[in-house]
N, C-alpha and C positions, 0 to 999 in steps of 0.2 A: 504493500500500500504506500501512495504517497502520505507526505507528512504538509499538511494543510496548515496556510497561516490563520492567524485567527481570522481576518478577513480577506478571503480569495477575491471579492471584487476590487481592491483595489487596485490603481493601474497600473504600478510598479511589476507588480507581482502576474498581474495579467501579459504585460509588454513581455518580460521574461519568457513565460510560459509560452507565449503564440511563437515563438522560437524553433520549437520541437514541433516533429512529424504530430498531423491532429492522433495518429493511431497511440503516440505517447501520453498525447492531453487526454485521451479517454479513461486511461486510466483516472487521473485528479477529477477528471465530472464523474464516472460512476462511486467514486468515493462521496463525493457531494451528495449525489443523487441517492445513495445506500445508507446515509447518513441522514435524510432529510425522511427518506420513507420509513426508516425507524422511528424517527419523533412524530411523525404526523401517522394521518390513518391513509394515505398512498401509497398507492401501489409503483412500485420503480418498472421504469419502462427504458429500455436500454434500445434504442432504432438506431444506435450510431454502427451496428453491425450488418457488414453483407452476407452473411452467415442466413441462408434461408432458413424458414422452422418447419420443410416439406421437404422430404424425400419420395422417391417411386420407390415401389416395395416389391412390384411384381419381379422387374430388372435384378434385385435382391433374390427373390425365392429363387428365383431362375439359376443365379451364383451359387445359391448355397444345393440344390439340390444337384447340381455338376458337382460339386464337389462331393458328395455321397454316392457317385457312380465313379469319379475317378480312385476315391478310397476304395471298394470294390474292385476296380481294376489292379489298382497295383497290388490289394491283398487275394489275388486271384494265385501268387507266388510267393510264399513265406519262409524265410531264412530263420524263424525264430517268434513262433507264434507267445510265448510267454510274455515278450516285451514288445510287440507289435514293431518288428526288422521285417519289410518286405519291401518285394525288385520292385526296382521301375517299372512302372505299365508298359506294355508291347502296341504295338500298330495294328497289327494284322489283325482285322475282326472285329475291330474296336466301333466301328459305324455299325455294324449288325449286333452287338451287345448293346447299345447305347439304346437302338431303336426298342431293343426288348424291356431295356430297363426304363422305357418312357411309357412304352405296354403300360407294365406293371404300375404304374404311377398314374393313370392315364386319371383327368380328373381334379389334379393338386394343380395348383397354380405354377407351382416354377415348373412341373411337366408341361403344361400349356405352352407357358412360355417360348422355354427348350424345342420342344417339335416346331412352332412356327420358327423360331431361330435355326435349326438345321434341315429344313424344308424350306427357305429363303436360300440361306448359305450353299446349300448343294444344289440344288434346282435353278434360283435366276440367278445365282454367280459364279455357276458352273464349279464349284469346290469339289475335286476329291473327297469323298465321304469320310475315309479312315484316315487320309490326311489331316483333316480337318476334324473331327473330334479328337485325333491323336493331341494334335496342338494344343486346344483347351483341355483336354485332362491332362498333357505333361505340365501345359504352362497354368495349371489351376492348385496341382499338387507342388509346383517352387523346386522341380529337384534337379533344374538346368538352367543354366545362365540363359538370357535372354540370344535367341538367335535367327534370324540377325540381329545385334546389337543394336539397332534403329529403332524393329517394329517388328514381331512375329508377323509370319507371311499373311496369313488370313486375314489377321485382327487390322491388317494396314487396309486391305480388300474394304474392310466390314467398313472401317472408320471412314473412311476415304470415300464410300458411300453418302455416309449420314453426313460429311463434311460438302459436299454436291449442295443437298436438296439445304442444309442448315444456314450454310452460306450464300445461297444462292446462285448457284452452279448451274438449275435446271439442267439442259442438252447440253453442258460441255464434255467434251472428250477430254480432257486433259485430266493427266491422270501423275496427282502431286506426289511426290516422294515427304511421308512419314516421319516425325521422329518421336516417339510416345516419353514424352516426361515427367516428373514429378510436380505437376500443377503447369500454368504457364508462368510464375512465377519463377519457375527453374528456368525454362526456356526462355523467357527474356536475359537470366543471367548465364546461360550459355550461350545465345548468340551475342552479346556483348563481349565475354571475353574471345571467343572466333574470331569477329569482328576486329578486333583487336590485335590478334596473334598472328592474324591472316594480313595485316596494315591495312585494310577495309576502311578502318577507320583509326587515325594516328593521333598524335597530340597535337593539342590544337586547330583541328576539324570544328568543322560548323553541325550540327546536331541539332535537329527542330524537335521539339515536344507539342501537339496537338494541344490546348489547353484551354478550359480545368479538364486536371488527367487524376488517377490513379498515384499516390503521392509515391511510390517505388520508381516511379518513372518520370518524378521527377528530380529525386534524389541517385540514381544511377548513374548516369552521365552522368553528374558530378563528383563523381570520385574521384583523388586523385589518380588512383592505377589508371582510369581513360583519359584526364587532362583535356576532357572535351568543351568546345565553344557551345553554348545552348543557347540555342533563341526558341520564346513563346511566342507561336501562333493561336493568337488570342480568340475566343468565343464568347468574352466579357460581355462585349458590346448590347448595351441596351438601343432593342427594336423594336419595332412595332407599336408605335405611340406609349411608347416608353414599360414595354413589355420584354425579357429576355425570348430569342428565339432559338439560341445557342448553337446558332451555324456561324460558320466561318468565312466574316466579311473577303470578298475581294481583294483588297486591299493588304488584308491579313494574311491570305494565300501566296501572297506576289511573291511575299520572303523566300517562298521553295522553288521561285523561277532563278534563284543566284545559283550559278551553278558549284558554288565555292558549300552548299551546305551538300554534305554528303547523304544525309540518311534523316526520314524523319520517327517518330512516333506518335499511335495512334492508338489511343482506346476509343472505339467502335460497337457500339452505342458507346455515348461516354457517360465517364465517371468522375464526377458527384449529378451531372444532367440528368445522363441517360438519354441524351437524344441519338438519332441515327443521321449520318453524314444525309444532307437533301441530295436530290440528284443534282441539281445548281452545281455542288460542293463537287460531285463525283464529276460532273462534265470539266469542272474548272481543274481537279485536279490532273484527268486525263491533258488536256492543254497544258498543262505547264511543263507533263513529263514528256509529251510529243514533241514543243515546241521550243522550250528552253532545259529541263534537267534531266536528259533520257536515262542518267544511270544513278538517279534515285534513288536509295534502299530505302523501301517502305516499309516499315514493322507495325501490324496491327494486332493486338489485340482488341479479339470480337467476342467474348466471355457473352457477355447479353444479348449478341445478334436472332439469338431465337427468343426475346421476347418484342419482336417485331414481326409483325406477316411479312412474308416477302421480302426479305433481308436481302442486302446487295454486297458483298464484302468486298474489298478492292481485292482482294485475293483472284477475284472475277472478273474484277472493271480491270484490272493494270499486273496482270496474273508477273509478267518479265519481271517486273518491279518489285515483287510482295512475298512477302516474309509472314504467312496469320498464326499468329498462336489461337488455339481454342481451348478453353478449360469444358471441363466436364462440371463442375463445381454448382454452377448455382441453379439450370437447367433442372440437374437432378438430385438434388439436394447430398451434394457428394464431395465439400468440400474437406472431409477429410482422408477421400481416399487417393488424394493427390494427382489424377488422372488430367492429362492434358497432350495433345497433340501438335507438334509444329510443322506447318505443309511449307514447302518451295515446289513451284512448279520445275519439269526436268530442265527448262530452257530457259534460265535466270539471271539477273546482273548480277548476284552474287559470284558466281560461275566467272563470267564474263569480265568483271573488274580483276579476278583472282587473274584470268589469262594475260591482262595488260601489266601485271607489274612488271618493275624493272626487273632486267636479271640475278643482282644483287639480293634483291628480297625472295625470287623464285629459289634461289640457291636455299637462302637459310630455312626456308619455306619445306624443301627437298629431305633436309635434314631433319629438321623437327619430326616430318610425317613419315621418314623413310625404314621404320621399322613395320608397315604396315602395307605395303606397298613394293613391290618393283619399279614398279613407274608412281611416286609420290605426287609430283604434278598432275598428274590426273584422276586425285581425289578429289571429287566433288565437296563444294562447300558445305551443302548437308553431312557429309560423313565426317567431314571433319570439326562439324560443333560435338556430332557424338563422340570422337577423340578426344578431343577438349574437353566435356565434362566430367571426363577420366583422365587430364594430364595425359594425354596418347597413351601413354606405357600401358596403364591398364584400360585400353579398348577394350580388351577380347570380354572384359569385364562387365561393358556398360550395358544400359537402355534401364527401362521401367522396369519393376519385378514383375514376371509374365501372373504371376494370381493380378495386379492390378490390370495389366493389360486384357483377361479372357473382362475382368468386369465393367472393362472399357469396349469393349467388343458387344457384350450382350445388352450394356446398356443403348449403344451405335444402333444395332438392329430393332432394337425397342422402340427407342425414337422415331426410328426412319417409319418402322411399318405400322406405327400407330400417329402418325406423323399430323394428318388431319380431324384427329381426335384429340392426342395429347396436349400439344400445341396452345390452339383456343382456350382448353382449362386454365391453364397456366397464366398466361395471358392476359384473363378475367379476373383472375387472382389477387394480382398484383394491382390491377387498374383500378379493382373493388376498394383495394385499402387505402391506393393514391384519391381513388376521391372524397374517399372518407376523408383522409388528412385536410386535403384542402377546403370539404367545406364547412368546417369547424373554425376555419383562419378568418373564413371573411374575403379572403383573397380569391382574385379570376384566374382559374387555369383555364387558358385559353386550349381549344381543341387543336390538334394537334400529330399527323400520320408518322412523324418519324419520332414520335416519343416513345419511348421502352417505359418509362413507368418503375423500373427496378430502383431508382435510388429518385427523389426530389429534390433540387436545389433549389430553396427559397432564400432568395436576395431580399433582405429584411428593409433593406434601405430602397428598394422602389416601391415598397406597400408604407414604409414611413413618409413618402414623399407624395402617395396619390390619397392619404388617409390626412395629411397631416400637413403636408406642405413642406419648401426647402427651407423654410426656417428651422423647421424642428429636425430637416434632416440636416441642416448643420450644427445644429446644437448637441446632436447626438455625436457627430465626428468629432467636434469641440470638446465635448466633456467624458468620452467613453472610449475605454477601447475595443476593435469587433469581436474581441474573444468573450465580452464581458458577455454577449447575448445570451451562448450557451453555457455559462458558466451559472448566470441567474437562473437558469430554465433549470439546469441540475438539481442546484440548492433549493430553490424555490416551488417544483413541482415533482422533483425525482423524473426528472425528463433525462434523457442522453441522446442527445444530435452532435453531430460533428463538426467542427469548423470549415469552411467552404473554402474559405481562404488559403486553407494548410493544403487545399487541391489546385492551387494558383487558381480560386477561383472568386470573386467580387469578395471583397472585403467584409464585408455584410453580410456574407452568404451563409447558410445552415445548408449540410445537408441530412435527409433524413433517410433511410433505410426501409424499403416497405416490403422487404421479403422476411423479418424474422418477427410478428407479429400480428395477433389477426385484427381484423378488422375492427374491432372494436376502442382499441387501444386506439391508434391513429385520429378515433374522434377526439381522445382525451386530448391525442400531441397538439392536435393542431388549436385547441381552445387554450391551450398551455400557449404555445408561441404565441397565438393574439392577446393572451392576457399580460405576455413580459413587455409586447410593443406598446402595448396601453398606458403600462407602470412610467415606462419612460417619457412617455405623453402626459403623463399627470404628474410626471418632476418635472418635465419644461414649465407646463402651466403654473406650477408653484412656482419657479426660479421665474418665468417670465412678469407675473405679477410682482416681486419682489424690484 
């Protein structure tokens, strides 16, 4: 626990604190907030978390009951029945045991599941039958390094699938090379140090951040091991008669026509928004890679892309260009099994920059990757983030543990083949609680196609300015600081929202969290945030009569 002054609003102690990542400040407000609902009779509400409070369970049965046929399999050979020693599971025959053991289950939900999962996988993606159950019960039972080190063969088939329709892929042929990791969180810090290893990107390179982003990304590039230049391309701007739209002005776009910035980053739907790039954004950004910065490296995280119909990932729009990380995390409420996928298409500027270096760097380049290789130059830059997050030496070592990857797999076809089902639930979920919050505030959330709805960012200072006017919203900048907001909302209701700011996002800004809480809570929050804008309305009015 932190150690709390006697008075956390004050603005010393406030200016301090806005200092730290908000994921740091959360801690000092759930302390506020946990300390306030013990003295009063409230209930503490903690929304500062993206940590959904839904999982799929079927996807789950499905996992656990493979893994009760593959313990059957491998104890079908026993080296030592007393202590449970028996062989690795065989191939041969393994699809016609499997079938039989679904027989027998027929009825239970993760059987259900299972048959349409290997009646899809063998049927419309032509899968080897004993191939492929071989793979998910060896890689279900953990008792083989992952192989390929990338992506077991199927599971990249299955993902690469759900990644199509998820993304928005519809009719494309292109067909991405895989790397399954521990979250995308892993995968953004492996391809930064690649990036890095590989001179991709050198000291002192120019580095855009999409923003307000995801606060990891915007404290990365700033390490020192990358010594990277960062410029934000801002989505601040208030529009729309003085409404946020949180697209990305023209103007603000330009900066990635310099050809001197190498690479940008992109959370897609973003984060603390949630909105989806407009197609405006997606046309302007094609134009600037066609016309002025063809070799681009785009890095998107699209974690929230499936709470949008119809999702367009640039993965799709500028596939040469694009780097997508996808988490599994919030979709299926599965943020702790660490599951995430990073796609490059086969024909990429990461490739393509690797071929232009000078000789000098190809040499050292040779040598780092030349224990894996005969010809080290012509490892692709996908293979070699997966070297990298093993220090090369231990490649033969790497990728996801295969039990995470078959339940990245069963979840992949779960998705896909309940896809116009699953989807819309989801969807209405989240939009049920968004509207709840906001109309508790008093505030217009204007309608809206490219909003996702997973997180809210409410700019505290455009509701003080159309409720109250620019007098009192300078009296607030005047005499406050932005962290004071959610700091009084803690203490004062056992609320927990996040600071907006701490996501490079308006200074004023909250954001709120609408997946781990239900509905009902969200009318509390948002009557809670209108009542702390009030308090502050009814000290001006006391200081202004004064």
């Amino acid at each position: 626990m932190n150690t709390l002054p006697s008075n956390p609003e004050n603005r010393d102690y406030e200016s301090r604190l806005s200092e730290m990542s908000p994921f740091e400040i959360k801690g000092t407000l759930i302390e506020l907030a946990e300390k306030n609902a013990r003295q009063t009779i409230r209930t503490f509400l903690n929304a500062g978390r993206g940590n959904p409070n839904w999982l799929l369970s079927y996807p789950r049965a499905a996992f656990f009951m493979l893994g009760q046929f593959a313990l059957s399999e491998a104890e079908r050979h026993v080296y030592d029945g007393g202590i449970g020693i028996v062989e690795s599971p065989a191939q041969d025959g393994v699809a016609s045991r499997f079938r039989e053991f679904l027989s027998a289950h027929e009825g239970e939900t993760g059987a259900r599941v299972l048959t349409h999962f290997y009646n899809h996988v063998t049927e419309d993606l032509k899968a080897d039958p004993d191939e492929f159950v071989f793979e998910m019960v060896d890689g279900i039972l953990g008792d083989h390094y992952p192989t390929p080190p990338r992506i077991l063969n199927y599971t990249e088939q299955i993902v690469r699938e759900y990644l199509r329709w998820a993304m928005g892929g519809k009719d494309s042929e292109v067909e991405y090379d895989l790397f399954a990791t521990e979250g995308s969180t892993a995968g953004m810090c492996y391809i930064f140090q690649s990036l890095k290893q590989n001179f991709l990107l050198n000291d002192g390179d120019k580095i855009a951040l999409l923003t307000p982003c995801f606060t990891p990304y915007l404290e990365i590039p700033r390490l020192a091991e990358f010594g990277l230049d960062v410029i934000s391309v801002s989505a601040n701007a208030v529009e729309r008669d003085g409404y946020h739209d949180w697209q990305y002005p023209k103007e603000e776009l330009a900066k990635l026509r310099d050809k001197s910035v190498k690479a940008v980053c992109i959370t897609n739907p973003s984060n603390p928004p949630s909105y989806t790039l407009s197609q405006d954004v997606l046309d302007e950004m094609v134009d600037i890679v066609r016309n002025d910065n063809p070799e681009l490296m785009i890095i998107t995280d699209d974690v929230y892309g499936t709470f949008i119909e119809s999702f367009k990932s640039l993965m799709y729009v500028l596939p040469y260009n694009t780097c997508c990380l996808y988490s599994f995390s919030k979709y299926f409420g599965a943020t702790g099994w660490r599951l995430a996928a990073m796609a490059f298409a086969p024909d990429n500027v990461f490739d393509a920059r690797l071929k232009k270096l000078p000789a000098k760097k190809k040499e050292l380049l040779d040598k780092r990757y030349e224990s894996l290789a005969l010809d080290p130059g012509a490892i692709k830059f996908v293979d070699r983030v997966v070297a990298d997050s093993r220090l090369v030496g231990l490649n033969h070592t790497a990728g996801l543990s295969t039990p995470q990857q078959v339940q990245m797999a069963i979840f992949s076809a779960f998705a896909y083949l309940h896809r116009e089902e699953l989807q819309p639930k989801l969807i209405n979920m989240i939009h049920s609680r968004l509207d709840a919050l906001w109309s508790t505030t008093g505030f217009t959330l204007l309608p809206d196609p490219c909003r996702a709805g997973y997180y809210s960012e409410i700019d505290i200072m455009v509701w003080a300015k159309k409720f109250y006017g620019d007098d009192f919203a300078d009296y607030l900048n005047r005499n406050y600081e932005p962290l004071d907001f959610v700091i009084r909302l803690a203490a004062e209701t056992a609320i927990v929202l996040l600071n907006g700011d701490g996501f490079d996002g308006p200074k004023w800004s909250v954001r709120a969290s609408l997946a781990n809480l239900n509905r009902d809570a969200y009318l509390k929050i948002g009557t809670a945030i209108r009542k702390i804008l009030d308090s502050y309305h009814e000290a001006y009015v006391a200081a202004t009569k004064k």
